[in-house]
Backbone as CSV, one residue per row, in Angstrom:
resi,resn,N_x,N_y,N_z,CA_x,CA_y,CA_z,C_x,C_y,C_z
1,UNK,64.876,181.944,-100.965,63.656,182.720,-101.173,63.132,182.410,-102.582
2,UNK,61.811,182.062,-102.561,61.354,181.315,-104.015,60.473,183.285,-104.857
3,UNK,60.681,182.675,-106.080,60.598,183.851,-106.838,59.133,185.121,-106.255
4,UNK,58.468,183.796,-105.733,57.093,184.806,-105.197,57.014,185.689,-104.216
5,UNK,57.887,185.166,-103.038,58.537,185.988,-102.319,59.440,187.159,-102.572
6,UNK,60.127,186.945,-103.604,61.205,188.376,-104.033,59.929,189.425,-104.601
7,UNK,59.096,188.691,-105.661,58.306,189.872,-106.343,57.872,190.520,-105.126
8,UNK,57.241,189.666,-104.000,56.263,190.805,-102.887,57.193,191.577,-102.046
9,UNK,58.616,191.062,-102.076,59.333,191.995,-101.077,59.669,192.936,-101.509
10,UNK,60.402,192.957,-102.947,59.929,194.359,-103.975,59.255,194.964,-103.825
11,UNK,57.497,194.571,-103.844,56.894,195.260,-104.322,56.569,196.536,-103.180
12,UNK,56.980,195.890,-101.834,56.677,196.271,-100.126,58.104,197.758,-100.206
13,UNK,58.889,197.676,-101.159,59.529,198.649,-101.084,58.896,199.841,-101.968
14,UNK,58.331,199.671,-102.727,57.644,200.874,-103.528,56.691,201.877,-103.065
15,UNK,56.913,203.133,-102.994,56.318,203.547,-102.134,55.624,204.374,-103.473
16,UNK,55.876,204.879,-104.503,54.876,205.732,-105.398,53.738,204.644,-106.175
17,UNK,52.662,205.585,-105.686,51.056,205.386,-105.865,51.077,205.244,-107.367
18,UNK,52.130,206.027,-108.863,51.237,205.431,-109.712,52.194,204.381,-109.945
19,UNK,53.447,203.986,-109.890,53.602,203.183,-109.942,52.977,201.737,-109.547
20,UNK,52.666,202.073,-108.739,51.829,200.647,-107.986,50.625,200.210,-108.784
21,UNK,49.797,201.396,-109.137,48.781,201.325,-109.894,48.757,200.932,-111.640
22,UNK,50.059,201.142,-111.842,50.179,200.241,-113.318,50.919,199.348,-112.884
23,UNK,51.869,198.737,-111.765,51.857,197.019,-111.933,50.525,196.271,-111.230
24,UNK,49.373,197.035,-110.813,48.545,196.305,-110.512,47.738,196.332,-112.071
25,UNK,47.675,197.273,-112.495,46.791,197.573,-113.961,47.619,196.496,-115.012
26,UNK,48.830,195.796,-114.768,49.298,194.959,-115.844,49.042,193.563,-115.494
27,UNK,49.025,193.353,-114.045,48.860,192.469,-113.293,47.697,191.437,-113.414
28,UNK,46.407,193.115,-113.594,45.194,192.512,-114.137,44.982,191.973,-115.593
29,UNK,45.437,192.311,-116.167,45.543,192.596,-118.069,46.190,191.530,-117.973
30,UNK,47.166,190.854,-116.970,48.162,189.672,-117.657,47.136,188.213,-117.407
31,UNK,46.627,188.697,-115.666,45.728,187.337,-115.531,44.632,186.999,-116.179
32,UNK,44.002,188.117,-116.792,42.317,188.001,-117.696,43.205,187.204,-118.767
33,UNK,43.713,187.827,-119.114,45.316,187.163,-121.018,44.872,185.766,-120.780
34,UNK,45.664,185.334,-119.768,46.198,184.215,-119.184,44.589,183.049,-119.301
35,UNK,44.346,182.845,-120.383,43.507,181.720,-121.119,44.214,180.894,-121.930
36,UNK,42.900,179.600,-121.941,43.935,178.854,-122.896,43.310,179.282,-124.340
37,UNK,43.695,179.133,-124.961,42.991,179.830,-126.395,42.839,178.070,-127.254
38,UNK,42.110,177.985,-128.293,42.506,177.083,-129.008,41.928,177.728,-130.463
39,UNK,42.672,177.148,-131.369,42.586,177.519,-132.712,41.838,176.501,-133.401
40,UNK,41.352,176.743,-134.143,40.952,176.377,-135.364,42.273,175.849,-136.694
41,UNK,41.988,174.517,-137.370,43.303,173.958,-138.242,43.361,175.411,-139.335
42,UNK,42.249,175.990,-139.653,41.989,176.816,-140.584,43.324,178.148,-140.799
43,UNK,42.684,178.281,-139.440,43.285,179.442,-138.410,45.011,179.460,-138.548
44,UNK,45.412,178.322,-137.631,46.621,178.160,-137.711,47.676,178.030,-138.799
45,UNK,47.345,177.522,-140.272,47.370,177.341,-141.398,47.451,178.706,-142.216
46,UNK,46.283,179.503,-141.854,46.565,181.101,-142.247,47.944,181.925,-141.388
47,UNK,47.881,181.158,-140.112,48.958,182.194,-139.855,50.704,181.474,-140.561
48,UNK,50.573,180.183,-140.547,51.572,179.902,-140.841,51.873,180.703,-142.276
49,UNK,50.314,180.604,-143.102,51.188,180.991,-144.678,51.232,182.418,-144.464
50,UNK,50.789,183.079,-143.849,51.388,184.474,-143.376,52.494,184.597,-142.770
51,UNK,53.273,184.148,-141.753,54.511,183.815,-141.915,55.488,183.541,-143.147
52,UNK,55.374,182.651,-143.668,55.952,182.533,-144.787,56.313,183.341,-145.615
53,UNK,55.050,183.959,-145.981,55.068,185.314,-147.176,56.468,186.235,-146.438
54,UNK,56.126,186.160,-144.763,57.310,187.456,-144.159,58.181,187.100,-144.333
55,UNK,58.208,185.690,-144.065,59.960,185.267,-144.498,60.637,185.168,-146.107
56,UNK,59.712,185.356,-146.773,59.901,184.908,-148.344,60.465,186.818,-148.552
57,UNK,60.165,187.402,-148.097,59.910,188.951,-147.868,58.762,189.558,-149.266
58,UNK,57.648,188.892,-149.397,56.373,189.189,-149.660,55.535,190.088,-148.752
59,UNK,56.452,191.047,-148.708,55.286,191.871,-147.655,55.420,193.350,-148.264
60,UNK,53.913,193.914,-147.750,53.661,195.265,-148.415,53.646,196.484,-146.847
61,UNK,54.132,197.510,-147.402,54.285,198.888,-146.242,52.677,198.915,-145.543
62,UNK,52.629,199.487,-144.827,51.216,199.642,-143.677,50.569,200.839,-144.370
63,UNK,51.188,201.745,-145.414,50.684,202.322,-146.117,49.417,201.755,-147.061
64,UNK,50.544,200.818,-147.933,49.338,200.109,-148.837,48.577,198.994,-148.412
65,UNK,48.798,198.323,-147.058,48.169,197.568,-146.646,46.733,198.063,-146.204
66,UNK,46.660,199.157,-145.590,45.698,200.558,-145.467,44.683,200.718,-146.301
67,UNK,45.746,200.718,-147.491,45.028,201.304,-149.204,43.702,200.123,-149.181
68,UNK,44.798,198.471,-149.111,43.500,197.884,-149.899,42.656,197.221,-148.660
69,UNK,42.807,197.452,-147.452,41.949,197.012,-146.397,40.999,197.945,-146.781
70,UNK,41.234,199.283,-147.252,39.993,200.592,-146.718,39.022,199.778,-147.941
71,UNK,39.954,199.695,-148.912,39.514,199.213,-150.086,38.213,197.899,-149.894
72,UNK,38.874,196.935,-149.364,38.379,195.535,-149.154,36.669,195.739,-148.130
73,UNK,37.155,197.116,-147.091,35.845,197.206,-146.495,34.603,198.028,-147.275
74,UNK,35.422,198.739,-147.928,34.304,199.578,-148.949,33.235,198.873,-150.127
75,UNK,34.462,197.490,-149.844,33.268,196.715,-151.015,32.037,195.809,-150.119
76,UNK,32.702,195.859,-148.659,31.809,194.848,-147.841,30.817,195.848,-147.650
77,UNK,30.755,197.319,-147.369,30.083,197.387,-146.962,28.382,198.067,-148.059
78,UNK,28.915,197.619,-149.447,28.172,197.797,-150.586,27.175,197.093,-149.997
């Protein structure tokens, strides 16, 4: 029995309604996901040196990250 078959014979045993209704509600959310994305060199480059910083352990609490985002938008929106 190939894997597609087990998920539907599963799924033929479930008999509660909300259950059913959030693996269909993830089901949908997974196939819309399911793009190919492509990045930008820019892009990818920022995330790498953002990585880095986490691994270097250069990183600040969600507190002060907060502080200077509120910060950073208050000047954009001068």
């Amino acid at each position: 029995m190939n894997i597609k078959s087990k998920i539907i014979s599963r799924l033929e045993t479930i008999q509660d309604q909300e259950t059913l209704q959030e693996i269909h509600d993830w089901l949908d959310a997974f196939l819309e996901a399911d793009t190919k994305e492509t990045f930008e060199s820019g892009e990818i480059k920022a995330v790498q040196e953002g990585y880095k910083q986490y691994l270097s352990g250069n990183t600040v609490s969600q507190k002060e990250a907060s502080k200077v985002f509120e910060e950073w938008l208050a000047g954009k929106e001068k």
